[in-house]
GUVEX-657669 format. One record per atom (N, C-alpha, C, O): residue in one letter; x, z, y. Coordinates in steps of 0.1 Angstrom, whole numbers, plus 5000, padded with zeros to 4 digits. Example, Ala and Ser with C-alpha at 12.3 -4.5 7.8 and 13.67 -1.06 7.14 Angstrom:
// residues 2
a513250784943/a512350784955/a513250784967/a514250854967/s512850714978/s513750714989/s512950795000/s513450805011/
END
This chain:
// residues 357
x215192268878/x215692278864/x214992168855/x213792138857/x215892078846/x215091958840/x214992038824/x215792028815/x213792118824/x213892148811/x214092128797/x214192198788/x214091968799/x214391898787/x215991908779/x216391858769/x216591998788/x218091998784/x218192108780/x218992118771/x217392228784/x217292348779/x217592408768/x216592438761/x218692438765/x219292478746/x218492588744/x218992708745/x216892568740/x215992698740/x216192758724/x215892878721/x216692658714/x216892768703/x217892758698/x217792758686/x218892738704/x220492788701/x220992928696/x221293018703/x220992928685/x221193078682/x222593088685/x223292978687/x223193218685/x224093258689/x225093288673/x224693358664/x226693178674/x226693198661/x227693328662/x228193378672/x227793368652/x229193508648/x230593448647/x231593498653/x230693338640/x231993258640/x232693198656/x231993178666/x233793168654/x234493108665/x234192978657/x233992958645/x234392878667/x234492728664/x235292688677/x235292738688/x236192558672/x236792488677/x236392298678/x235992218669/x236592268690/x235992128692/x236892058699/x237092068711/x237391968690/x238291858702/x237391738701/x236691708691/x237391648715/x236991518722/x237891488732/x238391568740/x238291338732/x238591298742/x237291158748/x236591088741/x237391178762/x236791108769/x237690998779/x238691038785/x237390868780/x237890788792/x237690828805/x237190938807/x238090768814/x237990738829/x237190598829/x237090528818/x236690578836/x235490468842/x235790428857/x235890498866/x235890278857/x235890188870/x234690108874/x234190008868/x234190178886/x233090118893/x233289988899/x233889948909/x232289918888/x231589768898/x230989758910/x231389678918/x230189838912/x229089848921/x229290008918/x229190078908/x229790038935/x229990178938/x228890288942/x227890278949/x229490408933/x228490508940/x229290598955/x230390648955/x228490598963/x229090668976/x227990668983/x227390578990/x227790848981/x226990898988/x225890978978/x225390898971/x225591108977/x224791168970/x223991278976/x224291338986/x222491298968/x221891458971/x222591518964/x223691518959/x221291608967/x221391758957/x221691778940/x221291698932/x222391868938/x222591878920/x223091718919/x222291638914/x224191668923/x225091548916/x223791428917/x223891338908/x223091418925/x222291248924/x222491188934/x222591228946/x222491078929/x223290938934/x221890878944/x220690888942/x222790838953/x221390728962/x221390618960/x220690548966/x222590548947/x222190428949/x222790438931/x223490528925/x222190298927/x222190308910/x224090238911/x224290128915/x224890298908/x226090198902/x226290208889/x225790288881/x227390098886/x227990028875/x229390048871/x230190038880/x229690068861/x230990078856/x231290038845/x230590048835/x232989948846/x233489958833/x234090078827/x234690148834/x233890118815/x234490228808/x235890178801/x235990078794/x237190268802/x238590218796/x238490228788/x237490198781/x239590268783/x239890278767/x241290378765/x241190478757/x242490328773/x243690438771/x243790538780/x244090658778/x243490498790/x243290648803/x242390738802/x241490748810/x242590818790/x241690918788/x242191088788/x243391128788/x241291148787/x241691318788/x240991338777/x239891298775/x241891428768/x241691508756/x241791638754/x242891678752/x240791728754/x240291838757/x240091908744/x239291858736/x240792018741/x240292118731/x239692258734/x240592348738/x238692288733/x238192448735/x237892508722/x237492438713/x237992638722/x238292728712/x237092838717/x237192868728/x236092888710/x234492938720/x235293058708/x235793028698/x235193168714/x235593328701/x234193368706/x233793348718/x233393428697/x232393518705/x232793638710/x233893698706/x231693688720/x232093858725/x231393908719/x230493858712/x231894028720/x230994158717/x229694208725/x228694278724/x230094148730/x228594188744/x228294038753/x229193968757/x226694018756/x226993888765/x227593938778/x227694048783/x228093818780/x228593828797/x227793748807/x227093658803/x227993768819/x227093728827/x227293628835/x226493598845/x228993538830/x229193388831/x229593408820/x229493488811/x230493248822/x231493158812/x232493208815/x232993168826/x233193298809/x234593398803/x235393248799/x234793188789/x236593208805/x237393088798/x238693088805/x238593118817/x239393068802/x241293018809/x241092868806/x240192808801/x242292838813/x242192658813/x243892658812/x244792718817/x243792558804/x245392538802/x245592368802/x244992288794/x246392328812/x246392158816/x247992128808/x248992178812/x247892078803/x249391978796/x250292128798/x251392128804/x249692238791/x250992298783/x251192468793/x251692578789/x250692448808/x250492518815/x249092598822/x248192528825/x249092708823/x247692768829/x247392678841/x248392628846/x246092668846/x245992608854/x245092708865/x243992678868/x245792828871/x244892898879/x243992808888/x242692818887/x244592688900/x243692618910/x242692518901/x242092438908/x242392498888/x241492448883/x239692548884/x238492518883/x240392668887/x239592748882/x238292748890/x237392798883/x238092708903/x236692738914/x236292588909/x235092588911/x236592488905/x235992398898/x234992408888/x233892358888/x235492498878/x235492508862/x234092618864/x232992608858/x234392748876/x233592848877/x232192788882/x231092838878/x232492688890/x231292648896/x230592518887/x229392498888/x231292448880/x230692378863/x230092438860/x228992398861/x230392608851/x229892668845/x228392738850/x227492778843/x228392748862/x227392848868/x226192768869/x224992818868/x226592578871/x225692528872/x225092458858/x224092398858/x225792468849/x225292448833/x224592558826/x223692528818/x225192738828/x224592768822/x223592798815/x223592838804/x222092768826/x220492758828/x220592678813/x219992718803/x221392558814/x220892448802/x221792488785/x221692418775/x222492598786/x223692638779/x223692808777/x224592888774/x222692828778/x222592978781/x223293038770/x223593148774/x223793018758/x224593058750/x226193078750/x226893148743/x226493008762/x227993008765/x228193178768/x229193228764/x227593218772/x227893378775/x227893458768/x228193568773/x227693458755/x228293518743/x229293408739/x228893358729/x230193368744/x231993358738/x233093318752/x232993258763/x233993368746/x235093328756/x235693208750/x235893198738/x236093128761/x236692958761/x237692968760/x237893088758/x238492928759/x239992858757/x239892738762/x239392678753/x240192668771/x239992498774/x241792448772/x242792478778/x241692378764/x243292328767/x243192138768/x242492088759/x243592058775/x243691978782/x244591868785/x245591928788/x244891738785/x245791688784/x245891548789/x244991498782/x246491458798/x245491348801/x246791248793/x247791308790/x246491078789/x247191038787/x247990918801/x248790828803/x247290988808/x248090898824/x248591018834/x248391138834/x249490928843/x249791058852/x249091118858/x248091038860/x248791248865/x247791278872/x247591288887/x248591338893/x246891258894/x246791228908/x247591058907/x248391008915/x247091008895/x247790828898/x246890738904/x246990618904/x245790798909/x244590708910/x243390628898/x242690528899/x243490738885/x242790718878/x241790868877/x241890988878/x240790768877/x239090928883/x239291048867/x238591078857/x240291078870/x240891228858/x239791308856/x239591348845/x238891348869/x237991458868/x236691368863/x235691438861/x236491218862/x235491198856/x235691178839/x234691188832/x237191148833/x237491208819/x237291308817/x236291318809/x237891428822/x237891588820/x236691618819/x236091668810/x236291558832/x234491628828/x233691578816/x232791638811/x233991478813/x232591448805/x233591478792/x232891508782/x234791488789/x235191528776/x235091698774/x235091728762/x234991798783/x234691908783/x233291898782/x232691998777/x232491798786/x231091828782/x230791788767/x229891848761/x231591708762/x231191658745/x231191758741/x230191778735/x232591918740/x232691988737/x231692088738/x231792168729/x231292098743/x230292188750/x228992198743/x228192288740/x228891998739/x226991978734/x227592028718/x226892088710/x229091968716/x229591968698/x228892098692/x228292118682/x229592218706/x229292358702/x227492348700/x226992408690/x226792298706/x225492318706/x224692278696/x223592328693/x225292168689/x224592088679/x224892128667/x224392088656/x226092228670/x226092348655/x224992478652/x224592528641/x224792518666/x223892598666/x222192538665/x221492598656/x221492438673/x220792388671/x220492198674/x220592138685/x220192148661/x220392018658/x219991928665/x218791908665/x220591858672/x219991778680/x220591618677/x221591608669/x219991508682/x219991358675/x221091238681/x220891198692/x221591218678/x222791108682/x222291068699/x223191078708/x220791028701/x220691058717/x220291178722/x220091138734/x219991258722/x219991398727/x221091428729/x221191438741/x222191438724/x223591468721/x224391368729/x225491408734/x224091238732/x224591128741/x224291148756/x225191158765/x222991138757/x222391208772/x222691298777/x222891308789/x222791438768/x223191558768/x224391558778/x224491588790/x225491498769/x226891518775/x227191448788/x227991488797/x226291318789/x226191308804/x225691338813/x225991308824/x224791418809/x223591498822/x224591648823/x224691688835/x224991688819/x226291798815/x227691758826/x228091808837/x228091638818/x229391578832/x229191568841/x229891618850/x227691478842/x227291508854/x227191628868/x227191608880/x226991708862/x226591828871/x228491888874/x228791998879/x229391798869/x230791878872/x231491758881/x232391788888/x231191638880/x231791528884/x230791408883/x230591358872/x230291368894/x228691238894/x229591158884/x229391178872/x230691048888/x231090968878/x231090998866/x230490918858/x231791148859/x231591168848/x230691108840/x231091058829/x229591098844/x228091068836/x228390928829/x227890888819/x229390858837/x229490698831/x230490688823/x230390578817/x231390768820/x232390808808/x232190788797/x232890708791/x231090858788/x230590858777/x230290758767/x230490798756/x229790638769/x229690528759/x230090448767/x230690478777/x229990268762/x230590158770/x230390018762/x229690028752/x230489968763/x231389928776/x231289888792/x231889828800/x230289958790/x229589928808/x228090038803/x227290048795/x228590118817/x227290228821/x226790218835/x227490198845/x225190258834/x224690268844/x223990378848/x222890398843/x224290468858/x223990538863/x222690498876/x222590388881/x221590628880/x220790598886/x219490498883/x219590378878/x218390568886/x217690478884/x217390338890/x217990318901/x216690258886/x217190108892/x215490018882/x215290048870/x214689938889/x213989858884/x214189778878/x213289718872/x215789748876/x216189628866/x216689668851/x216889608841/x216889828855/x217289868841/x216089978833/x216190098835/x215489948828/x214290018821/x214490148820/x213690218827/x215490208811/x215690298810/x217190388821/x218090458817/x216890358832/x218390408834/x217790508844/x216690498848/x218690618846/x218090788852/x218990798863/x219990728862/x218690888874/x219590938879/x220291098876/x220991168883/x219591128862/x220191208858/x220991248846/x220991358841/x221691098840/x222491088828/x222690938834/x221990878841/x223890908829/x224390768825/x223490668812/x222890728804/x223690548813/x222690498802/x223590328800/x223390238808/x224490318787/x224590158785/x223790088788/x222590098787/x224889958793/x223889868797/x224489718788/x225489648791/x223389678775/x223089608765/x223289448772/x223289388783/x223389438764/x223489248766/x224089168777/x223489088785/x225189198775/x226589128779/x226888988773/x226488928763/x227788978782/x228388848775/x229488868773/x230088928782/x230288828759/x231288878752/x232388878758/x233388948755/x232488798770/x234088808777/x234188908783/x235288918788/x232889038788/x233289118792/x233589258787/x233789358793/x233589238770/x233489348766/x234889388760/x234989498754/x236189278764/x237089328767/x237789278778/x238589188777/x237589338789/x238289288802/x238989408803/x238589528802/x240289338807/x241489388809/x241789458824/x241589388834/x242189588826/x242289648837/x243689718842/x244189818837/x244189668852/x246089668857/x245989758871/x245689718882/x246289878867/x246089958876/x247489978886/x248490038883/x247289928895/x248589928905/x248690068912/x247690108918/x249990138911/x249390238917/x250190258933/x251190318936/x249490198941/x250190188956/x250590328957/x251790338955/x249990438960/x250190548962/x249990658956/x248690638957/x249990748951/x250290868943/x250090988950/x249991088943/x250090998961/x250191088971/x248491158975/x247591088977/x248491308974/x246791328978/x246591268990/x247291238999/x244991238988/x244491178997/x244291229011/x244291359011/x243991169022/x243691259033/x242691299028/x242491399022/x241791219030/x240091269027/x239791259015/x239891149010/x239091379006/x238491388991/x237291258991/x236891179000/x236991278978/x235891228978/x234491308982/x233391268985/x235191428980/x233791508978/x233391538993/x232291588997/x234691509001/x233991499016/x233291399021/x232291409027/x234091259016/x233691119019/x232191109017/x231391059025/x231591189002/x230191158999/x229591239009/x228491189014/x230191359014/x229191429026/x229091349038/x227991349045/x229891279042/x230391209053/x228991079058/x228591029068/x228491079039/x227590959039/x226291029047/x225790959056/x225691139046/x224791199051/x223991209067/x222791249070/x225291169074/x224791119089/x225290959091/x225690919102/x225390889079/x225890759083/x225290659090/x224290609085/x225590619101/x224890509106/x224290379099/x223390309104/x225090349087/x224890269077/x224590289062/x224590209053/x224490399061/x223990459053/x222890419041/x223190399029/x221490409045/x220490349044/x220490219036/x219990209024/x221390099043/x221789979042/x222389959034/x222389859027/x223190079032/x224490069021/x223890099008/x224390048998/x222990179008/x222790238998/x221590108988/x221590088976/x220590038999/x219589958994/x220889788990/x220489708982/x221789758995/x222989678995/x223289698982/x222789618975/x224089768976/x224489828963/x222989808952/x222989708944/x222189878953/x221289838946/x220889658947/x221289608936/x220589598952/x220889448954/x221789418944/x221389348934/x223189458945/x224089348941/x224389378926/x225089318919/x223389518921/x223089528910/x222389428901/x222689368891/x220989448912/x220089378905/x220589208904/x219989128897/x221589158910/x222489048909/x223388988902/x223588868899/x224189158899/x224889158888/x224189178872/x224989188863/x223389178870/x222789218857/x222789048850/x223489008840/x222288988855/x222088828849/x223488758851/x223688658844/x224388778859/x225688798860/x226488778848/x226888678843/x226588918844/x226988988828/x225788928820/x225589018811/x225188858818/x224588818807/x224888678802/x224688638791/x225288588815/x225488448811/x226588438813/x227188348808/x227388548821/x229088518818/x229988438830/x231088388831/x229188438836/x229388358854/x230588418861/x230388498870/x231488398858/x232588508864/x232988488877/x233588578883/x232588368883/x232488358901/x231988418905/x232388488914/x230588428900/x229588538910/x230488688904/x230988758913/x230488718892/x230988848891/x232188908904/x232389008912/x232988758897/x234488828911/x233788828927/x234488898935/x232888768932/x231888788943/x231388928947/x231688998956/x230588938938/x229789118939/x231089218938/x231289318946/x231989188928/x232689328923/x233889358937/x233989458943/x234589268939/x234789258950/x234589278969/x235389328977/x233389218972/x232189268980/x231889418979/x231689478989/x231889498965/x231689608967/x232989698969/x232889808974/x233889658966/x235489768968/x235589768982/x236289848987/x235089678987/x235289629006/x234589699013/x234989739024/x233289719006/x232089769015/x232389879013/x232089939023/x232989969000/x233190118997/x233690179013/x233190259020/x234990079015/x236190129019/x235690079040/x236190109050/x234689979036/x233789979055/x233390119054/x234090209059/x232490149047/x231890289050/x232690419054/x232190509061/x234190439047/x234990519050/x234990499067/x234390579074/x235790369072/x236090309080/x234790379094/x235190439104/x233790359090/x232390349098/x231890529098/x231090589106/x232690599089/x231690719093/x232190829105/x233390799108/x231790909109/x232690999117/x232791149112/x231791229114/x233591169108/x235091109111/x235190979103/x234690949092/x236190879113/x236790779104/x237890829096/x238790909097/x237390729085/x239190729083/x239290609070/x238290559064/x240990579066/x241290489062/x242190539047/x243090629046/x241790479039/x242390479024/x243490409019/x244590429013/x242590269024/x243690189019/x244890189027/x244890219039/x246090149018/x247590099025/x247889999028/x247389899022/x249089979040/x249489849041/x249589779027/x248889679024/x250389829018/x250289739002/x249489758996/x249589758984/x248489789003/x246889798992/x246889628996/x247289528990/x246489629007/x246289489017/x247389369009/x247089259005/x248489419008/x249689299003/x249089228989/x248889118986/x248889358983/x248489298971/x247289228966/x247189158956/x246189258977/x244689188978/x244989048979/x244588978970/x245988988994/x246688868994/x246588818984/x245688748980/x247788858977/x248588828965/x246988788954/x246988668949/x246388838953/x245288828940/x244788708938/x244588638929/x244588688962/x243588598964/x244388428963/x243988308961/x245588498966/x246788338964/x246988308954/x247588198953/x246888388939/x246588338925/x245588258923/x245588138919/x244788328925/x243488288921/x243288148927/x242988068918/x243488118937/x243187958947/x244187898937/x243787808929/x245287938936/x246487828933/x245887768920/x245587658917/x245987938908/x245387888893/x244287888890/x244187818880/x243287918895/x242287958893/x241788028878/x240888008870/x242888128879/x242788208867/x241588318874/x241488328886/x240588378863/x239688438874/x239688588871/x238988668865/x240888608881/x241788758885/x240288788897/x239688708904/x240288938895/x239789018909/x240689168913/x241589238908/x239989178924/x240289388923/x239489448923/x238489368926/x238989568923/x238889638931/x238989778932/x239389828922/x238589878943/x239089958945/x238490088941/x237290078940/x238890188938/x237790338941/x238590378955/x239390308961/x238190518958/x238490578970/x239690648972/x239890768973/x240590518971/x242090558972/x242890418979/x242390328986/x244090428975/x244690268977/x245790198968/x246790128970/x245090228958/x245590228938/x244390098940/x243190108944/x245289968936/x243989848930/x244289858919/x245289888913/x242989838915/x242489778901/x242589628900/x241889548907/x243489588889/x243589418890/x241989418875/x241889508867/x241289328876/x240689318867/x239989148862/x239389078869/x240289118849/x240589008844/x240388998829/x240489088822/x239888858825/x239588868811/x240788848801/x241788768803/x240588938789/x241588918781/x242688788777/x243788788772/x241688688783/x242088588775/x243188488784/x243588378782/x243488608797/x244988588810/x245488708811/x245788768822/x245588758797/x246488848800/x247588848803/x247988908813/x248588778793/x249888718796/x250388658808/x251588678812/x249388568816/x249688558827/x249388628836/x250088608845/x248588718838/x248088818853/x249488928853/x249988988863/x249588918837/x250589058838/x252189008838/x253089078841/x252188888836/x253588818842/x253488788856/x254588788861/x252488758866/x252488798878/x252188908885/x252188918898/x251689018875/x251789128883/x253389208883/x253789308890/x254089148874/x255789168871/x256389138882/x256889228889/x256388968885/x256988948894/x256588988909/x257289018918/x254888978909/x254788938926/x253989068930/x253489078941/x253689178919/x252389328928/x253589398926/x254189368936/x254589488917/x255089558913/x255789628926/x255789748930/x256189518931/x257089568944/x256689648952/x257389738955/x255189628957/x254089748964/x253389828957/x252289878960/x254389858945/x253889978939/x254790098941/x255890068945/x254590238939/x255290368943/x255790348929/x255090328920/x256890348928/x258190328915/x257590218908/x256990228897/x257690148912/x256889998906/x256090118890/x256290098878/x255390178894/x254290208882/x253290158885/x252790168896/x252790068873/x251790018866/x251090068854/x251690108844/x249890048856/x248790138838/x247890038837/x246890018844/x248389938823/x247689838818/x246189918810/x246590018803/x245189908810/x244189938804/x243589858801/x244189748803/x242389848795/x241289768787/x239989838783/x239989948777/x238689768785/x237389808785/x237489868770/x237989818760/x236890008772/x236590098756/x235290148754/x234390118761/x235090218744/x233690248740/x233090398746/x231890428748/x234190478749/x233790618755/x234090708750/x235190698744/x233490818747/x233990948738/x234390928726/x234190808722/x234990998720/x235691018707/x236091118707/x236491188716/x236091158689/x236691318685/x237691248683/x237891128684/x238491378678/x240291358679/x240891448670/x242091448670/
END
């Protein structure tokens, strides 16, 4: 238990309150894959935070008449009950309580809504979660006052414990999760911005291809178990941290060769490790592969400085600075669209993180 989260004088209010937040989705630079116990990461990663692919979450807390001995709540996703959300949500709740002990005097209402399709290859459960956690601290900071970072950390050490990414949701435009020698302050148990960038990256443009749409063979949440007897494991995990501590001076001078280097390097190495563990197995698609091609025969020809990369699917992320947009997105018209599932595409762009609504 990290007692510091502990809502120890939360009084219990009489009123119902209502809280809406929406939260982004978040694209890892430098990947996390592979975790302990209680949601911690073995190696520190990086992410850009969006801006339009977000989940917008309202809960409605009624108090009971009596406490209960969970979180009493329905879930309702774009308009419909969502019973198979529910061993999710049950097991969220059971592991926040300790830090929320007040949720058990009211019943929830969660209603829910994303603005992208769902299962498109955009990390949904790392929006949902951390925008159900804003709600959660909103409720808390009515009951007992807590400070713009208490209330920031909060909602990440909160996502966290429902969805590891979650944690990197919350502010932006670039979060770092796990602790790391190069980042002073960064935890492995909240997300923490990471300051002093260089301005072309604080709006880079993100073209989500979505090769496939289809569930995955293998979850994530297996893939991270999978890390546990990895033969490469170890390597992978002290590797990632490396291309951290590589990327930081990176993002500060604005070197976008080395950037498209590491960020790159790491969507490859994600998807070795799939490759390498046993069970194997394979994410990417043949048109995951076509359109890598394709990125890399722009790039040589224009030397516009396009990259991808991937999470644990075979949806690329095209990612590129604002200032080619016109062109990346007139060649992703003509020459990715094709190896897309109904030629869908979701233009996004780096955002700041939570927001009420």
């Amino acid at each position: 238990m990290e007692q510091r989260f502990i809502a120890k004088n939360a009084l219990n209010a009489d009123a119902s309150f209502t809280s809406r937040w929406q939260a982004p989705s978040n694209i890892a630079l430098v990947k996390y894959w592979g975790k302990a116990v209680s949601q911690l990461p073995k190696n520190t990663s990086l992410s850009f935070t969006l801006s339009d692919a977000v989940t917008q979450t309202q809960v409605e807390f009624m108090p009971l008449e009596s406490q209960s001995k969970s979180v009493s709540f329905t879930i309702v996703f774009e308009g419909v009950e969502k019973p198979s959300f529910r061993p999710k949500l049950e097991t969220f709740f059971a592991n926040i309580l300790p830090y929320q002990p007040f949720l058990a005097h009211y019943r929830l209402t969660i209603s829910s809504l994303n603005t992208f399709p769902h299962s498109s290859g955009i990390a949904s459960s790392a929006s949902s979660m951390a925008a159900l956690a804003a709600c959660l601290v909103d409720l808390e900071a009515q009951l007992s006052p807590l400070s713009e970072e208490e209330k920031n950390n909060k909602i990440s050490f909160l996502a966290r414990l429902g969805s590891g990414s979650a944690c990197r949701s919350t502010q932006g435009p670039m979060m770092a999760w796990g602790t790391h020698t190069a980042i002073a302050n960064a935890s492995d148990l909240w997300a923490v911005p990471v300051s002093d960038i260089h301005p072309v990256f604080t709006d880079y443009c993100d073209s989500i291809l979505l090769i496939d749409k289809g569930q995955k063979q293998v979850s994530s949440t297996l893939g991270h178990k999978l890390m546990h007897q990895h033969p490469y494991a170890e390597q992978r995990f002290a590797q990632a941290n490396a291309h951290l501590a590589k990327l930081l001076p990176i993002l500060q001078q604005g070197d976008l060769d080395a950037f498209i280097s590491i960020v790159e390097k790491e969507a490859l190495h994600l998807h070795a490790m799939m490759m390498t563990s046993d069970p194997y197995f394979i994410l990417m698609q043949p048109n995951t592969l076509m359109v890598i091609n394709k990125i890399w025969a722009l790039r040589k020809e224009t030397n516009i400085p396009v990259c991808f990369t991937l999470d644990a699917g075979a949806n690329v992320h095209v990612i590129y600075p604002s200032k080619f947009a016109a062109q990346v997105k007139q060649f992703i018209e003509a020459e990715l669209l094709q190896y897309c599932e109904n030629q869908q595409c979701l233009h996004d762009k780096v955002g700041t993180g939570i927001k009420k609504y």
